[in-house]
Structure formats: C-alpha cells, structure tokens
ROPA-727496 format. One line per 8 residues: for each residue x, y, z of C-alpha. Coordinates in steps of 0.02 Angstrom, whole numbers, m for minus. Layout:
X Y Z | ... $
END
This chain:
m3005 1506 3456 | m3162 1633 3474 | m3299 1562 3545 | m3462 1556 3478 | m3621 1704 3527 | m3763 1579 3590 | m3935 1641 3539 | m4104 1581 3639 $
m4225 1484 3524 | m4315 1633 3503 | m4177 1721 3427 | m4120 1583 3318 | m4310 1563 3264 | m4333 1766 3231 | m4141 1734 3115 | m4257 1586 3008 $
m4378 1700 2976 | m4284 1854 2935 | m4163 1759 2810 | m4307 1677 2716 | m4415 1829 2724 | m4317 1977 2703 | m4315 2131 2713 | m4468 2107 2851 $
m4525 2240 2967 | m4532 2178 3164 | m4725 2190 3153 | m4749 2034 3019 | m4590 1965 3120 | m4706 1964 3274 | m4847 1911 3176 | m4770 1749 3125 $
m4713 1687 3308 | m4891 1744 3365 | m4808 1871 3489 | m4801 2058 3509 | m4711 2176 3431 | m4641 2227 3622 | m4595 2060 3668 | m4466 2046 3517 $
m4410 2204 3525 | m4271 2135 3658 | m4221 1987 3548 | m4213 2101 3393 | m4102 2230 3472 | m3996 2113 3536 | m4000 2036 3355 | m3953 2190 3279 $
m3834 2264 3403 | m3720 2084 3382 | m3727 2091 3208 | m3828 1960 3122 | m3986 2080 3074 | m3951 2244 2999 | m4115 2360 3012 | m4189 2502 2915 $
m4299 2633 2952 | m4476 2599 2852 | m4396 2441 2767 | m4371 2306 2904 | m4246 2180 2953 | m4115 2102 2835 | m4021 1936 2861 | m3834 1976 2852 $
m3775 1826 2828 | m3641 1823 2959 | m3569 1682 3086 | m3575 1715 3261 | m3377 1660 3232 | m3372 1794 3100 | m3459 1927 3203 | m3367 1876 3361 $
m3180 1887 3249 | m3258 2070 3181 | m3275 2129 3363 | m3084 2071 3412 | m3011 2169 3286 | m3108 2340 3349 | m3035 2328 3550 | m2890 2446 3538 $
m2762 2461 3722 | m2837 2645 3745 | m2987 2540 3811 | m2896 2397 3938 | m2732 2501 3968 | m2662 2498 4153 | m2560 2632 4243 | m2386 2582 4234 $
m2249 2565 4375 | m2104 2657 4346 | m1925 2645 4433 | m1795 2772 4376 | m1593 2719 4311 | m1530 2745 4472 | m1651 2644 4573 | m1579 2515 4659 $
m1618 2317 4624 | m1666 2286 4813 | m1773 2447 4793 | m1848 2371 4616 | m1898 2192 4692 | m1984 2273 4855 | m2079 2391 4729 | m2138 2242 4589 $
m2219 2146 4741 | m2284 2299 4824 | m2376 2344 4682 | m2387 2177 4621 | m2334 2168 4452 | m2238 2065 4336 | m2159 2210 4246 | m2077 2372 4297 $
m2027 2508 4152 | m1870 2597 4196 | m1852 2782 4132 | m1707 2909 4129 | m1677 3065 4203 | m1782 3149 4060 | m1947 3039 4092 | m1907 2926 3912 $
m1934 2762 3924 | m1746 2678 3933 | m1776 2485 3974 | m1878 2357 4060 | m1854 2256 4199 | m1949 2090 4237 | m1968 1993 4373 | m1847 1851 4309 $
m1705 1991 4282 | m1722 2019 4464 | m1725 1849 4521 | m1553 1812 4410 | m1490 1971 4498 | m1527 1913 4658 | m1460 1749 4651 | m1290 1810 4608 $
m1144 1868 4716 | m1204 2047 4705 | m1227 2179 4853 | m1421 2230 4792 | m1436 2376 4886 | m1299 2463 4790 | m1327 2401 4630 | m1422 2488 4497 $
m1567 2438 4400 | m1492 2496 4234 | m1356 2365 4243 | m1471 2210 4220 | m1639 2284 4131 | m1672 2266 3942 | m1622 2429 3869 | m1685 2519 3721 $
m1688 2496 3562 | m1737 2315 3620 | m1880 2341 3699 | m2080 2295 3626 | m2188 2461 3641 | m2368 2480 3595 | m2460 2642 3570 | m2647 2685 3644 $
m2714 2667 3466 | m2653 2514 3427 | m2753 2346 3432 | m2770 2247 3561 | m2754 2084 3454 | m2581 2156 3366 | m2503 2187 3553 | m2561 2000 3608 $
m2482 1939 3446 | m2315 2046 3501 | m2326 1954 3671 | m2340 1771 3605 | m2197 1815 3474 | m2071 1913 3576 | m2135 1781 3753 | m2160 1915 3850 $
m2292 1960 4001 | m2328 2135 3981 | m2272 2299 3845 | m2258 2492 3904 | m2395 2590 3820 | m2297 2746 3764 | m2311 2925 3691 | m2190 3000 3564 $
m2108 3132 3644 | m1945 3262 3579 | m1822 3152 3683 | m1883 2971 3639 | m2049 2887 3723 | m2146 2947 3871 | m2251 2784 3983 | m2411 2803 3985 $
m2478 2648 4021 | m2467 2445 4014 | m2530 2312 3941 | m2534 2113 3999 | m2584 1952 3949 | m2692 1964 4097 | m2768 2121 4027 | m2780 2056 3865 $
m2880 1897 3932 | m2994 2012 4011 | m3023 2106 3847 | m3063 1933 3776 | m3194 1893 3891 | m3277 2038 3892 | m3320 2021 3707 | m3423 1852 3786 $
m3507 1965 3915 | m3550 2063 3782 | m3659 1970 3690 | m3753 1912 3854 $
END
C-alpha cells in the first residue's frame, strides 16, 4: 500500500484556499493567511513540485484535484531500474561451485549471473542452488557451476528502461530475490546490471523522502 504525502497545516490551509479560490496568484494567497509572499513561497513550491497545485505564469495557482495516494501511485509508475540498478556479479560456465559460494559471500549477494564464453547471459545461480549443491555427495571444487544454475530460456530479465514497479511485480510472481538487468546483444543478452527486492524497497522509500 502507498503511503500517504503529509502536508503541514500551512500547506493543507494554502490547498483550502486554492481549491475554493482558483486560479489565485500567490500574492492574494498570502494575503488571505496574513503572511508574505516569501514565506509561502516554500510551501507553494513544495505544493506544486508534489503535485496538488499546478501554476501558471500571470494566472496563479489551480487546485488539481489530486490525492496524495493518487500523486504518490503517479510517482511509482515514473522510477524506471536505469535509476536504482546495481553492478552485477558475474561467474563464468566453468567456474567452480566452491569458487561460486566463496564469491556470493565475498561480495555479499544473494544472486550471481553466470555467463558463457561469449559474455551472454546463460543462467543464474542463487544462493539456495548452492546450498542444495553443497549438501550433496559432490566434490565442489571440481564441479561446475553450469550443472546446477537455472539456464536460459528460464531465466526473468529486465531491461534499464523498464519500470521499477513491473520488475517488483516479476519478483513477487516468479518468488525470486533479484533479476539481471541486460542488453540485447548479436549473441543473446549482455549483464549490465541487477535489480533486488532490497533495491526496489529503497526505490520505495525514497519516493517518502521525497516529499519531505
């Protein structure tokens, strides 16, 4: 659920006036709460720039009739991953799976993306796949990573352009942690990045900070 912008009483008093009054310039705004027109002009930036006033030049201040929900939801559906993306960690095929667990907690990471000799993008490896892996019988310093990751076609990508709240949607569907950010490339799909639920979280609460 999106939380809700909370306005000062002096911003929720300056949104009474504008929505009964009109379009109304910042001066008779001012005039009004008995204040000057520089001590508004925070409150009616900060008005504007969130969304609930729209202004225009030698007309004044509209009402635009907007929740804070409604503004908030507006705001979600601009963040794209270009703007939260991660670099990713990368482990080639013939990495080892001893080699693969030292590297996910040296870089500390949930995910590593596993490419082929050609730099594409060929599977995924989490850290449950290596904990399976290592519980078993085998010897993990000669086995290879592209026995037990997820292998293409099967694997969620998202692109830099793409929304932040599609790619969390993809996460909670597919109930997965993290999703390669990739780049089309002649041979299949170059890593360029990551995205998390972590990262995602962060994007959320930054829309909050925001409006602070």
């Amino acid at each position: 659920m999106v939380g809700k912008i909370e306005l000062n009483k002096r911003q929720q008093k300056i949104l009474e006036i504008v929505k009964g009054n009109g379009p109304i310039t910042g001066e008779h705004i001012a005039e009004q709460l008995s204040l000057t027109r520089a001590t508004l002009r925070p409150d009616l930036a900060i008005l504007t720039m969130s969304g609930f006033l729209d202004a225009r030049p030698r007309v004044g201040y509209f009402y635009t009739g907007k929740s804070s929900t409604q503004l908030l939801t507006e705001k979600l559906k601009k963040l794209s991953v270009r703007d939260f993306q991660a670099v990713p960690v990368i482990v080639k095929e013939q990495s080892t799976v001893y080699d693969a667990i030292v590297t996910i907690f040296l870089e500390d990471v949930g995910t590593l993306f596993v490419v082929d000799e050609s730099g594409c993008l060929s599977g995924v490896l989490s850290r449950k796949d290596l904990l399976r892996a290592s519980i078993g019988q085998q010897d993990l310093n000669s086995l290879p990573v592209n026995i037990i990751m997820t292998r293409m076609p099967n694997i969620t990508v998202c692109k830099k352009d793409d929304l932040i709240l599609d790619v969390a949607k993809n996460l909670l569907e597919k109930q997965i942690d993290s999703v390669p950010v990739v780049k089309k490339i002649e041979k299949g799909y170059e890593v360029t990045g990551r995205i998390t639920k972590t990262m995602i979280t962060r994007a959320f609460v930054s829309l909050t900070n925001d409006d602070h």
